[in-house]
C-alpha atoms as an extended CHARMM CRD file, in Angstrom:
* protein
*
        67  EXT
         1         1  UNK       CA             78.6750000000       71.3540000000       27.0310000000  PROA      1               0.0000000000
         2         2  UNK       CA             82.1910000000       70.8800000000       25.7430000000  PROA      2               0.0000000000
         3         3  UNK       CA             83.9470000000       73.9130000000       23.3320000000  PROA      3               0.0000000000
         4         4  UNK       CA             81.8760000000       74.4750000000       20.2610000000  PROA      4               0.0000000000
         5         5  UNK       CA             84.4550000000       74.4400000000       17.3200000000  PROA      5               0.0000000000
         6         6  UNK       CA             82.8870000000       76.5690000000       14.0900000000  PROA      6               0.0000000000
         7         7  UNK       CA             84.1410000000       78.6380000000       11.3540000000  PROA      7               0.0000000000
         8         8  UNK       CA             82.4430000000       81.8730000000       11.4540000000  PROA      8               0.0000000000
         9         9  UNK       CA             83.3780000000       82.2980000000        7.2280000000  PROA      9               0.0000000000
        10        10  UNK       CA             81.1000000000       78.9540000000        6.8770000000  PROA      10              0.0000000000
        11        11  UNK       CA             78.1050000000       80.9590000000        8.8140000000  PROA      11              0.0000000000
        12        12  UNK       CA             78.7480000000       84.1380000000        6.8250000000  PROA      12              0.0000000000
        13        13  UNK       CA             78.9270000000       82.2200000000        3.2390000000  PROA      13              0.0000000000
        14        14  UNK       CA             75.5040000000       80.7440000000        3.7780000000  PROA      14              0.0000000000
        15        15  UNK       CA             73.9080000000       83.3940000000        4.9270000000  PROA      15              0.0000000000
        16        16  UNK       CA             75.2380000000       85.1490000000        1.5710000000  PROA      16              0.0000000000
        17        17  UNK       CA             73.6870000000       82.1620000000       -0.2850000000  PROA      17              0.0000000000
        18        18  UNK       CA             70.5400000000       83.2150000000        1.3960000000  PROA      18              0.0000000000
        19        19  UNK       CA             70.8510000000       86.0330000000        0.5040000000  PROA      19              0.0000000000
        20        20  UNK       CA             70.1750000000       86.9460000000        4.2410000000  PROA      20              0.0000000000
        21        21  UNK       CA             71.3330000000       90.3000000000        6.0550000000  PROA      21              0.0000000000
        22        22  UNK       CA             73.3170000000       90.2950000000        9.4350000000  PROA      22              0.0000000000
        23        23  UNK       CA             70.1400000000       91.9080000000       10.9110000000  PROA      23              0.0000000000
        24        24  UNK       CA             67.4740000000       89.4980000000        9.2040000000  PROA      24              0.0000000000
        25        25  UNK       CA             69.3300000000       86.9470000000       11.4680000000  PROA      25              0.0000000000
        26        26  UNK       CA             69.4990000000       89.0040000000       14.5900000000  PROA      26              0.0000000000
        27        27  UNK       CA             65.7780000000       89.9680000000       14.2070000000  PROA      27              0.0000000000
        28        28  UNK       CA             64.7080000000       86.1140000000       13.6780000000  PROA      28              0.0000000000
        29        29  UNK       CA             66.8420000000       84.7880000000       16.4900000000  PROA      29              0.0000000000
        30        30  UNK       CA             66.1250000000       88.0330000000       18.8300000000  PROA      30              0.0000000000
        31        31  UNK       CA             69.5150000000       88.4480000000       18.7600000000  PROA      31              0.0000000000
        32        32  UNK       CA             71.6810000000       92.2910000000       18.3630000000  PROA      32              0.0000000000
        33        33  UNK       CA             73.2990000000       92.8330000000       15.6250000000  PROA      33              0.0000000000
        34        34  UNK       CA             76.4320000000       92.7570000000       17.0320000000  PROA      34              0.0000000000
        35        35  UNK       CA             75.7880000000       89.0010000000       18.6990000000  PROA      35              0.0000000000
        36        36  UNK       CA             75.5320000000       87.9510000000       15.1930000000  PROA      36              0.0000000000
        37        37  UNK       CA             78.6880000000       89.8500000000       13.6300000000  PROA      37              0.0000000000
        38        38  UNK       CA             80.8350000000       88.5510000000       17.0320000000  PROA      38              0.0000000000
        39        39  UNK       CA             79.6550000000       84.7850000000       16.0410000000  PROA      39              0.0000000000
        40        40  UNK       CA             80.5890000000       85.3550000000       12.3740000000  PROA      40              0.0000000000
        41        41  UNK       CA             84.2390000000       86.9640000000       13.5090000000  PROA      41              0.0000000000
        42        42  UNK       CA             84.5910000000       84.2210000000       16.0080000000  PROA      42              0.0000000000
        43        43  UNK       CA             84.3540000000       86.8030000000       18.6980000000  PROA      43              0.0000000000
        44        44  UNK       CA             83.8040000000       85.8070000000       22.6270000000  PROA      44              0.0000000000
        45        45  UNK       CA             82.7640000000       89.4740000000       22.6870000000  PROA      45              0.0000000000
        46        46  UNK       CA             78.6870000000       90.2050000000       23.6810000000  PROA      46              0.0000000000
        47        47  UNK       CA             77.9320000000       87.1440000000       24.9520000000  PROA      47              0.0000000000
        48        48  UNK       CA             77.4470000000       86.5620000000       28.9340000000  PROA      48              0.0000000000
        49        49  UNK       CA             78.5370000000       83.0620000000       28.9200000000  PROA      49              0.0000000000
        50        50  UNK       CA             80.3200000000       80.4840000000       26.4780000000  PROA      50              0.0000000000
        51        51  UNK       CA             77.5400000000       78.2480000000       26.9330000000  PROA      51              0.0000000000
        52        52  UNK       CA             75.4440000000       81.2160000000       25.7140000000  PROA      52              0.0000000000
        53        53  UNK       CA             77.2010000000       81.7700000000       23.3190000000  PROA      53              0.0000000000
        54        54  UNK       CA             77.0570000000       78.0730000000       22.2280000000  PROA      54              0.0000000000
        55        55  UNK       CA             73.6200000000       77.7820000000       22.4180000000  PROA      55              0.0000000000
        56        56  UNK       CA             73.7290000000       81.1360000000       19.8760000000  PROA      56              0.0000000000
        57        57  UNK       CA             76.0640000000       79.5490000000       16.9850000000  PROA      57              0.0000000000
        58        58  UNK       CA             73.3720000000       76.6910000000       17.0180000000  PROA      58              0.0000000000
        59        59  UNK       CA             70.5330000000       78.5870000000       16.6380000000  PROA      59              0.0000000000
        60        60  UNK       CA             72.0450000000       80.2270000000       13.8500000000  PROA      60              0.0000000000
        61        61  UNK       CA             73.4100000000       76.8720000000       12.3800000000  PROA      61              0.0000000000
        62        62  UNK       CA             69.6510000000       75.7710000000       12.2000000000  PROA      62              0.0000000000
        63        63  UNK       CA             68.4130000000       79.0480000000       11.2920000000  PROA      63              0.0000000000
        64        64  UNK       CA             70.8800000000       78.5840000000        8.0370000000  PROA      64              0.0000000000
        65        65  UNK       CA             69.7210000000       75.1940000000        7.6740000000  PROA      65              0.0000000000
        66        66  UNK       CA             73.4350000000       73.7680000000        7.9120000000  PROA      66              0.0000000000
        67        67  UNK       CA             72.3480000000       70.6880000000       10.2030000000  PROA      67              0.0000000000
């Protein structure tokens, strides 16, 4: 899996739109709370991997129906 290329204020706007919590995501996607905040910052931080962390911004891109 190549680089994943995302803009973390893109995640955070729809999930606004949603009217969706940081931890409504994190619970959903049995993620922390932090996992979710580090994707919206564009953080490498709590996340084992980059494919992990990969596979994370595109469960939450689907989870935000933005596919």
């Amino acid at each position: 899996m190549s680089n994943l290329e995302y803009n973390g204020q893109v995640l955070i706007k729809a999930r606004r739109e949603l009217k969706l919590k940081v931890d409504d995501i994190a619970t959903a996607l049995c993620l922390s709370v932090q996992q979710v905040q580090a994707i919206e910052n564009n953080l490498g931080a709590f996340f084992h991997s980059n494919k992990l962390k990969q596979a994370t911004i595109k469960n939450i891109v689907t989870f935000l129906t933005l596919t």
